[in-house]
Backbone and ligand atoms as CSV (ligand in chain L), in Angstrom:
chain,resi,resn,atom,element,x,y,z
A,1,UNK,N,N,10.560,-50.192,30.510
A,1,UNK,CA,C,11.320,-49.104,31.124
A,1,UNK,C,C,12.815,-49.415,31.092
A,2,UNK,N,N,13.754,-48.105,30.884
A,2,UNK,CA,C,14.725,-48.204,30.621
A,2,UNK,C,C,15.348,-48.258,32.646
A,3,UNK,N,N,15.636,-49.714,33.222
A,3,UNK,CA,C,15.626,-49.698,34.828
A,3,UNK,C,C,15.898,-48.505,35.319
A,4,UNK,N,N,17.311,-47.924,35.216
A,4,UNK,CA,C,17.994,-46.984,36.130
A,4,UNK,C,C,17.444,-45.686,35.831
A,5,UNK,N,N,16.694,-45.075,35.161
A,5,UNK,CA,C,16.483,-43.335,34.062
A,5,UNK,C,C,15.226,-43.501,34.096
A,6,UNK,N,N,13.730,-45.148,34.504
A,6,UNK,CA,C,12.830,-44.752,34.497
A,6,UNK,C,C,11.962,-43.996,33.004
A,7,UNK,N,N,13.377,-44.659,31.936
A,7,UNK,CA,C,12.553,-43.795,30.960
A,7,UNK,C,C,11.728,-44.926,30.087
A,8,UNK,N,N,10.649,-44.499,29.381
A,8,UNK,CA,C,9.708,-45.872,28.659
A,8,UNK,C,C,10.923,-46.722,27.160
A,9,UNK,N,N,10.693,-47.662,26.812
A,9,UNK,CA,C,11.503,-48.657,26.198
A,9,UNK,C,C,11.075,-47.898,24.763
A,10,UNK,N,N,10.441,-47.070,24.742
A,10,UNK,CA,C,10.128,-46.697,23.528
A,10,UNK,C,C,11.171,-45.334,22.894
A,11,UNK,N,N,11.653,-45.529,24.178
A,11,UNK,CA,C,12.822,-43.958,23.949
A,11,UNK,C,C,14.135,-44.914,24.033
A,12,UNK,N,N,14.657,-44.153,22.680
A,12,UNK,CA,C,16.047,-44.315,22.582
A,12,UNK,C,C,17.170,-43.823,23.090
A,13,UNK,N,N,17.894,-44.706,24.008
A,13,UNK,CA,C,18.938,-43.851,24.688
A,13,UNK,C,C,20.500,-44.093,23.931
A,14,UNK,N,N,20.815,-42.625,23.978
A,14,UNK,CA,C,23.041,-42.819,23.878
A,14,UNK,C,C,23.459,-41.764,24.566
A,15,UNK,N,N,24.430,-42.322,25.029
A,15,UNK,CA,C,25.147,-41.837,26.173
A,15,UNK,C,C,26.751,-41.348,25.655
A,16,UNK,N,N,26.548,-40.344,25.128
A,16,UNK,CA,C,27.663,-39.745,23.794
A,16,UNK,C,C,28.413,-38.222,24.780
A,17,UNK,N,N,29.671,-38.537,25.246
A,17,UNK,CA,C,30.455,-37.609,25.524
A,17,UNK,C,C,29.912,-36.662,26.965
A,18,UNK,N,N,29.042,-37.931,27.730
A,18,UNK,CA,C,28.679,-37.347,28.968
A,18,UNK,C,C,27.208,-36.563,28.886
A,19,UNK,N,N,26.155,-36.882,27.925
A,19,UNK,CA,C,25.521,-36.271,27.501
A,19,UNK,C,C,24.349,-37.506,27.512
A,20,UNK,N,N,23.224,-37.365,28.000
A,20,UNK,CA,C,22.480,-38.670,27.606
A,20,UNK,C,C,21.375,-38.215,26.630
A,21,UNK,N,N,21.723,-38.743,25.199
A,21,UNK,CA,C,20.381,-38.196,24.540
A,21,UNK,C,C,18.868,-39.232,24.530
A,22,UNK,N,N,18.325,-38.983,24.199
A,22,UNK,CA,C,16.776,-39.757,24.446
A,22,UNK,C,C,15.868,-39.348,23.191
A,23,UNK,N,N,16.009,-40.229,22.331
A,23,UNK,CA,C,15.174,-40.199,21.138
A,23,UNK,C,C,14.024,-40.992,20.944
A,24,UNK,N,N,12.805,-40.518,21.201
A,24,UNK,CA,C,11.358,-41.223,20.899
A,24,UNK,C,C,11.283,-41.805,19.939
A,25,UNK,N,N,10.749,-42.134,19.744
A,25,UNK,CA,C,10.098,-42.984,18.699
A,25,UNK,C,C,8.380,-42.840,18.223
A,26,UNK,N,N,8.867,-41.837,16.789
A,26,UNK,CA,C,7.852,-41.475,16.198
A,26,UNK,C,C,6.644,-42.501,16.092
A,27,UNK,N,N,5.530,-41.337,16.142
A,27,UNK,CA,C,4.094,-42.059,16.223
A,27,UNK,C,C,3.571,-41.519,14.597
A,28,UNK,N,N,3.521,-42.345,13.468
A,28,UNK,CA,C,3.659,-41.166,12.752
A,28,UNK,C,C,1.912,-41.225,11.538
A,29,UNK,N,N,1.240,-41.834,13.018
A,29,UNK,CA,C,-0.602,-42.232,12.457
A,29,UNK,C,C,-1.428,-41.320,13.659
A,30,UNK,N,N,-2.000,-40.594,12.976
A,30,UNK,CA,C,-2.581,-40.257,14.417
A,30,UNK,C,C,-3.772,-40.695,14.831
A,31,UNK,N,N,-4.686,-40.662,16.249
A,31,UNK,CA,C,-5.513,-41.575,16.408
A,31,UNK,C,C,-6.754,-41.109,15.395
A,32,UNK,N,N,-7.087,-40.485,14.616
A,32,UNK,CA,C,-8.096,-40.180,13.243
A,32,UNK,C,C,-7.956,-41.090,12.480
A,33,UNK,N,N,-6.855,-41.529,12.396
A,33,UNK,CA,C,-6.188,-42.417,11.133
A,33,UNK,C,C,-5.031,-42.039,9.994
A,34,UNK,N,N,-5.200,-40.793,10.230
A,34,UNK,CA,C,-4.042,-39.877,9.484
A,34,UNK,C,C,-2.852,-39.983,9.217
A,35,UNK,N,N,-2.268,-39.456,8.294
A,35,UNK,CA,C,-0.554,-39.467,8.821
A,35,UNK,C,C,-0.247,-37.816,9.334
A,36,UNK,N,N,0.481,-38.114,10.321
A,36,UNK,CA,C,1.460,-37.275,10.672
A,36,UNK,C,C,2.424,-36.773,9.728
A,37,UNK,N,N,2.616,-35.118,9.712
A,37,UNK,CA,C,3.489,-34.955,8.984
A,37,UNK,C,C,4.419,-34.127,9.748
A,38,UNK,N,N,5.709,-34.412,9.618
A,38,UNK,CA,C,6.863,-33.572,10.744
A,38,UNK,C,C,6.921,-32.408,10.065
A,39,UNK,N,N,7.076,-31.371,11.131
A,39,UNK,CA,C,6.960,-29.841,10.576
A,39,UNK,C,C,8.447,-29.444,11.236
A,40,UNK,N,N,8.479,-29.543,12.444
A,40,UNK,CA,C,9.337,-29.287,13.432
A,40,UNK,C,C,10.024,-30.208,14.132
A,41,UNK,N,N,11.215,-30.523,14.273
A,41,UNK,CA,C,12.105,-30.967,15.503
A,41,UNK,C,C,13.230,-30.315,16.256
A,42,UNK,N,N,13.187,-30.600,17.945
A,42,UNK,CA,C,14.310,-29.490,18.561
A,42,UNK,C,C,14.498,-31.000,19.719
A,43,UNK,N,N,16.040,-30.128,19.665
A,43,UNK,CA,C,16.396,-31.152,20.935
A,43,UNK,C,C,16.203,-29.938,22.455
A,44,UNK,N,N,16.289,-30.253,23.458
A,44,UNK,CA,C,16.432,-29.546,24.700
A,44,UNK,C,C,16.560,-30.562,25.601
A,45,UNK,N,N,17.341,-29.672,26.527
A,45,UNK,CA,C,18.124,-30.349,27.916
A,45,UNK,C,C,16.865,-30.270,28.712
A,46,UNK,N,N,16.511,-31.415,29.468
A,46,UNK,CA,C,15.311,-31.772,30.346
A,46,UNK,C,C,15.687,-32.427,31.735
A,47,UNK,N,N,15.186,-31.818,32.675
A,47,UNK,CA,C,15.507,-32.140,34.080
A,47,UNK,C,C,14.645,-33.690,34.090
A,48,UNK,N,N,15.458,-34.688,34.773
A,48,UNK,CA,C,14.712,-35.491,34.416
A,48,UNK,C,C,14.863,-36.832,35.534
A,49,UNK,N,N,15.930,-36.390,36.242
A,49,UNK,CA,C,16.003,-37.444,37.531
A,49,UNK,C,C,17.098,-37.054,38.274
A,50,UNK,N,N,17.329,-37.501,39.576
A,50,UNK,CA,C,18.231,-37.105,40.794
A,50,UNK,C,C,18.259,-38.260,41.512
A,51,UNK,N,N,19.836,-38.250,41.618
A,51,UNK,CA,C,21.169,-39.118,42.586
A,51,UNK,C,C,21.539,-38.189,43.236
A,52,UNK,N,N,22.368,-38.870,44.782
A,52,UNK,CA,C,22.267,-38.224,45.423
A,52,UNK,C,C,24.046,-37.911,45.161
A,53,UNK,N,N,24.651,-38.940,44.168
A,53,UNK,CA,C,26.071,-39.007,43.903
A,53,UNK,C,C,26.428,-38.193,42.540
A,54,UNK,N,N,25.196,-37.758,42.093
A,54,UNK,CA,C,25.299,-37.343,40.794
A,54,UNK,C,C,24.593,-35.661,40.371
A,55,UNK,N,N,23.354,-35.206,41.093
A,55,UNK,CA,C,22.297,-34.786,41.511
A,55,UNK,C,C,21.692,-34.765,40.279
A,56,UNK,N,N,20.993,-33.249,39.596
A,56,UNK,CA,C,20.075,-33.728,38.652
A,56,UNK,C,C,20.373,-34.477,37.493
A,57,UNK,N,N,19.875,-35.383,37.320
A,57,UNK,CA,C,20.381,-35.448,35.881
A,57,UNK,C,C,19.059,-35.392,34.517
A,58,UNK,N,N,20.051,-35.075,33.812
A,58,UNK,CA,C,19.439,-34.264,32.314
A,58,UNK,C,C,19.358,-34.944,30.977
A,59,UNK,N,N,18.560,-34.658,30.820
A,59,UNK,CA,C,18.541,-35.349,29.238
A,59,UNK,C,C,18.783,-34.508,28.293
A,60,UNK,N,N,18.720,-35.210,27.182
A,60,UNK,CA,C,19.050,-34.041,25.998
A,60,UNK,C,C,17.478,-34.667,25.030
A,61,UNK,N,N,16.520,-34.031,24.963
A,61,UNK,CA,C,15.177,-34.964,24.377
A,61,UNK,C,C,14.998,-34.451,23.212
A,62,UNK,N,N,14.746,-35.290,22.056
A,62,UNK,CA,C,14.184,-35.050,20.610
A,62,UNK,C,C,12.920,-34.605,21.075
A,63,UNK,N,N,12.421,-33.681,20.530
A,63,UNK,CA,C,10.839,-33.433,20.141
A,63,UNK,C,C,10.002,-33.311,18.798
A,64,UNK,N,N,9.157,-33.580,18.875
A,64,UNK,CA,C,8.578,-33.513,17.475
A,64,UNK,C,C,7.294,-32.771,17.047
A,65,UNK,N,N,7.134,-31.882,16.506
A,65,UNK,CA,C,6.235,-30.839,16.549
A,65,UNK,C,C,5.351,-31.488,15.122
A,66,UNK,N,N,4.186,-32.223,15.112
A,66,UNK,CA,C,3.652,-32.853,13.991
A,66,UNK,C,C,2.181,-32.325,13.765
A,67,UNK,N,N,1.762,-32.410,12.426
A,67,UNK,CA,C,0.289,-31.945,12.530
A,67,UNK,C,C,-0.199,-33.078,11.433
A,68,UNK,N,N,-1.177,-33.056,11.760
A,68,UNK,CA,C,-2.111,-34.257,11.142
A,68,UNK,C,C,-2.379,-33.860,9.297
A,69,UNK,N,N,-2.531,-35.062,8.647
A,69,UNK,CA,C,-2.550,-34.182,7.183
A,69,UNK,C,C,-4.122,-34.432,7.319
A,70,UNK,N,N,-4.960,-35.313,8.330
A,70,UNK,CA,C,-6.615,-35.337,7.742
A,70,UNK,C,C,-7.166,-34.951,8.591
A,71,UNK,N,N,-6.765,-34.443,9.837
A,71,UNK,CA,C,-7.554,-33.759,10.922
A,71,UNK,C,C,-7.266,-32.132,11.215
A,72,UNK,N,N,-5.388,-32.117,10.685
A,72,UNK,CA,C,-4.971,-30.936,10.636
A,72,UNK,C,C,-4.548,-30.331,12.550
A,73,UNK,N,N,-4.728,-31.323,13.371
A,73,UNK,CA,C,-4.460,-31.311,15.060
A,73,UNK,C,C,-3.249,-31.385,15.119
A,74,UNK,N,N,-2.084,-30.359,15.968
A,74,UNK,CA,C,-1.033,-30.303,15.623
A,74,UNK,C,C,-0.465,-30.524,17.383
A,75,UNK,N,N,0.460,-31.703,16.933
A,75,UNK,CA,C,0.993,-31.976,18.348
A,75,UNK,C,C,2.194,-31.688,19.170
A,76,UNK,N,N,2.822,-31.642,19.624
A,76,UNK,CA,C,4.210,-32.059,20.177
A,76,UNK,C,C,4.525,-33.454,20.868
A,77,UNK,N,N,5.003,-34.025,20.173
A,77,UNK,CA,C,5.348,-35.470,20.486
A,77,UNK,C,C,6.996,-35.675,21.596
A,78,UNK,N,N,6.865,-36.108,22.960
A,78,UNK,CA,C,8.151,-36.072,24.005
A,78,UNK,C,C,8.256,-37.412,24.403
A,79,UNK,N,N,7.672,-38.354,23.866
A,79,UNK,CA,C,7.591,-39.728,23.886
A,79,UNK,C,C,7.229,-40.234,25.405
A,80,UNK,N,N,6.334,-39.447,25.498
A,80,UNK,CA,C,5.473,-39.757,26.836
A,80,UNK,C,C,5.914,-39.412,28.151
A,81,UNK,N,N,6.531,-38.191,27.972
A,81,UNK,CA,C,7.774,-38.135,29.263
A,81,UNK,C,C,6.717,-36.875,29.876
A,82,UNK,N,N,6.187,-36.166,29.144
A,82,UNK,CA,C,4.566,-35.097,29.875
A,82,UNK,C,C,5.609,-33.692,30.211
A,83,UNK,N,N,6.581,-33.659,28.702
A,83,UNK,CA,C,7.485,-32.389,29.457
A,83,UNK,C,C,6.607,-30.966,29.799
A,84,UNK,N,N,6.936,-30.852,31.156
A,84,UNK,CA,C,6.350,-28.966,31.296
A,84,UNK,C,C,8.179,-28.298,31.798
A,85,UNK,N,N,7.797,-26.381,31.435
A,85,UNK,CA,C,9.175,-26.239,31.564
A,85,UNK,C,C,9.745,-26.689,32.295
A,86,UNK,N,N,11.034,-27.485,30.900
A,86,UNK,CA,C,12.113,-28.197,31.081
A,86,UNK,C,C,11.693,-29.502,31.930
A,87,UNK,N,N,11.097,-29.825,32.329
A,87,UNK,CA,C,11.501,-30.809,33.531
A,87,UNK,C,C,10.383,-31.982,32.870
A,88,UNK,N,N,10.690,-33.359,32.790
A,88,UNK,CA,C,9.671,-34.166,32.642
A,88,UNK,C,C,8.448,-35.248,34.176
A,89,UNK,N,N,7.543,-35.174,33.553
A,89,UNK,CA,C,6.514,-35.596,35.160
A,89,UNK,C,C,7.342,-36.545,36.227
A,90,UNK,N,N,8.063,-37.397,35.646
A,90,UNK,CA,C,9.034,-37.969,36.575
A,90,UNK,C,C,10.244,-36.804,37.694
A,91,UNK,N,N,10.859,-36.133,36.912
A,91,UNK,CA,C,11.494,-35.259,37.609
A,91,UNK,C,C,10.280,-34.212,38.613
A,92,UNK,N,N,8.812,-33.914,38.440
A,92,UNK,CA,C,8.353,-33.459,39.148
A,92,UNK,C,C,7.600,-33.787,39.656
A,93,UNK,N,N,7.704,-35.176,39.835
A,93,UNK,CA,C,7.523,-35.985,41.290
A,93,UNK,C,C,8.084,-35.978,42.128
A,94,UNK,N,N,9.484,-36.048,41.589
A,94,UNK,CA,C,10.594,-36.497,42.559
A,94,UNK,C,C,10.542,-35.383,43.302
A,95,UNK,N,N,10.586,-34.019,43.057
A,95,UNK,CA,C,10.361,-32.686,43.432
A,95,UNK,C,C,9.403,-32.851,44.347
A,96,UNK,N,N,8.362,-33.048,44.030
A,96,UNK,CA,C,6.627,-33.069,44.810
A,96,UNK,C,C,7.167,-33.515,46.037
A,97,UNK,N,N,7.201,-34.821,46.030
A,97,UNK,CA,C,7.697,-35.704,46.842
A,97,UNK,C,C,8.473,-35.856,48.249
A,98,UNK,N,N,9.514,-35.026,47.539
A,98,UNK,CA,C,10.474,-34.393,48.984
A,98,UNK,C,C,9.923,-33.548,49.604
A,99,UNK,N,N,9.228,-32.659,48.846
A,99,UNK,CA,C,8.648,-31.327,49.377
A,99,UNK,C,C,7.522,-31.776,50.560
A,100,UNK,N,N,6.844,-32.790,49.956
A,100,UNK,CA,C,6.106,-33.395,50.890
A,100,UNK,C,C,6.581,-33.656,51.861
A,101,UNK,N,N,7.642,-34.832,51.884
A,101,UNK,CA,C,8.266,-35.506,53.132
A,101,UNK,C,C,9.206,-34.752,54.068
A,102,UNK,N,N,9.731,-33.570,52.932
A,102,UNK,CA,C,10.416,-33.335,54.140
A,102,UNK,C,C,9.646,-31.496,54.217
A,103,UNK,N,N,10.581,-30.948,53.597
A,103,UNK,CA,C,10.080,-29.449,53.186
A,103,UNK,C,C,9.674,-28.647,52.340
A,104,UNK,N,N,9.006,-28.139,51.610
A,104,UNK,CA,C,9.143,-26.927,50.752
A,104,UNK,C,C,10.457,-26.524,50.299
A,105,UNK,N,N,10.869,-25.793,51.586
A,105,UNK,CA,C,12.271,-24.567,51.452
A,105,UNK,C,C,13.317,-26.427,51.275
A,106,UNK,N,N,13.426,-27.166,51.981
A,106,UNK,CA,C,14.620,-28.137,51.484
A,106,UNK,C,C,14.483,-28.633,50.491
A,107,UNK,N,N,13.506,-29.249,49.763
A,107,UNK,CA,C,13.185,-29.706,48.135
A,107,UNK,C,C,13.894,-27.926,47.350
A,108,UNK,N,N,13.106,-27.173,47.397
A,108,UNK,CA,C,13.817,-25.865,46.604
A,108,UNK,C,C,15.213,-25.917,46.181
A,109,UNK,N,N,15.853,-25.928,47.933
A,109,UNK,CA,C,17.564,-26.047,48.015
A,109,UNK,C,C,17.879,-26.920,47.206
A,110,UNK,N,N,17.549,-28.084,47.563
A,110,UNK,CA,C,17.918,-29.574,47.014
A,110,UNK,C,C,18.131,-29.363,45.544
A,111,UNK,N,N,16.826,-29.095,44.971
A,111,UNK,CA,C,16.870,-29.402,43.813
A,111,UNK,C,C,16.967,-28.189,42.905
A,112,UNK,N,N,17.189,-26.596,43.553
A,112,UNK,CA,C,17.657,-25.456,42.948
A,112,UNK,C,C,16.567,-25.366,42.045
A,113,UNK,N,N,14.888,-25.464,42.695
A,113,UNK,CA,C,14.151,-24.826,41.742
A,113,UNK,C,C,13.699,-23.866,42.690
A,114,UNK,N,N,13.217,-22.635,42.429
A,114,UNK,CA,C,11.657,-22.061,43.254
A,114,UNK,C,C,10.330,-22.406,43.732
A,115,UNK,N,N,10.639,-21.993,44.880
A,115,UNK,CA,C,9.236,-22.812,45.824
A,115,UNK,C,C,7.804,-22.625,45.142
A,116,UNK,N,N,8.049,-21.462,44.542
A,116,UNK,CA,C,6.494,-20.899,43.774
A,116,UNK,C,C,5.915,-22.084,42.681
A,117,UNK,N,N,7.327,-22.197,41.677
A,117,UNK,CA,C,7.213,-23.520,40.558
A,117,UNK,C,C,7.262,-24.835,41.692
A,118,UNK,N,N,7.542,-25.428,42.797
A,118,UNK,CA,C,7.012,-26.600,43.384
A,118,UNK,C,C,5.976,-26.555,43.545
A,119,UNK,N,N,4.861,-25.320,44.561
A,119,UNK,CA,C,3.913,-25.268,44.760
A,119,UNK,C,C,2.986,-25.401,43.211
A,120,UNK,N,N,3.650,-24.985,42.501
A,120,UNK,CA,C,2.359,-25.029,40.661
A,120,UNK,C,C,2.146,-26.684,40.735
A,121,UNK,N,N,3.658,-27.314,40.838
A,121,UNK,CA,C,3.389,-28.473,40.545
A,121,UNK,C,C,2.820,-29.161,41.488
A,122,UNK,N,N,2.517,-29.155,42.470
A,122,UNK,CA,C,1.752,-29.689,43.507
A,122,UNK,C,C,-0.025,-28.999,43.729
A,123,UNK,N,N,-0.255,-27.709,42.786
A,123,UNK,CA,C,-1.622,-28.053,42.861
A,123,UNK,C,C,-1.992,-28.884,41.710
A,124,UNK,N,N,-1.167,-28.504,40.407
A,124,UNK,CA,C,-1.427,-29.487,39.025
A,124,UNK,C,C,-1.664,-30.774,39.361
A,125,UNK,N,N,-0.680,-31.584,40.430
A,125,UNK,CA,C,-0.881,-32.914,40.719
A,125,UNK,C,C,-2.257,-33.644,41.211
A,126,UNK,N,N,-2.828,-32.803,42.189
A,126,UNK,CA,C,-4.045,-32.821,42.946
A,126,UNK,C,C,-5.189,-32.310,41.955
A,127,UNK,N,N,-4.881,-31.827,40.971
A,127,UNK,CA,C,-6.353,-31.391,39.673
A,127,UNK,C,C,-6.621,-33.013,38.622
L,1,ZN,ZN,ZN,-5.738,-36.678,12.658
């Protein structure tokens, strides 16, 4: 783990003009035995952790949209970060979390999402 961002050692970080990008590191066998073949890549800004000096902070994440050449199973590769919109499972913990400890309506404020999208992520957590 990358200490302070919580992100896995397998993601590449640069920190270019106030911007933190985060580049995975292709998987490029899939578990069939196959190769992966890249079809697609996009970057997007990903909610992805919170200071209380800084508040959210964002990534900028490579993705990789790959499909198998011997199974033909077509993936999206986020280098294990479990992105759902925008936000990766770490950032919606941190979310969960408060909501728990403290409120609903103050996690919302806090973190300027909708209570409806906390509550999704808090039954997803418990399934
Ligand atoms: Zn395969």
């Amino acid at each position: 783990m990358h200490t302070f961002f919580n992100i896995p050692l397998t993601i590449q970080l640069d920190f270019i003009d106030d911007i933190l990008y985060a580049t995975p590191k292709r998987d490029k066998i899939c578990p069939c035995g196959g190769r992966r073949h890249l079809h697609h890549k996009k970057e997007q800004d990903i909610r992805h952790s919170y200071t209380y000096e800084y508040g959210t902070i964002t990534i900028r994440l490579t993705m990789y949209y790959e499909r198998c050449q011997t199974c033909h199973v077509t993936t999206r590769h986020d280098g294990g970060l479990d992105v759902i919109q925008k936000t990766t499972a770490n950032y919606r913990k941190l979310v969960t979390t408060v909501a728990k400890t403290h409120s609903l309506g103050y996690a919302a404020r806090q973190f300027d999402v909708p209570k409806a999208t906390i509550q999704g992520w808090r039954v997803k957590e418990l399934i």
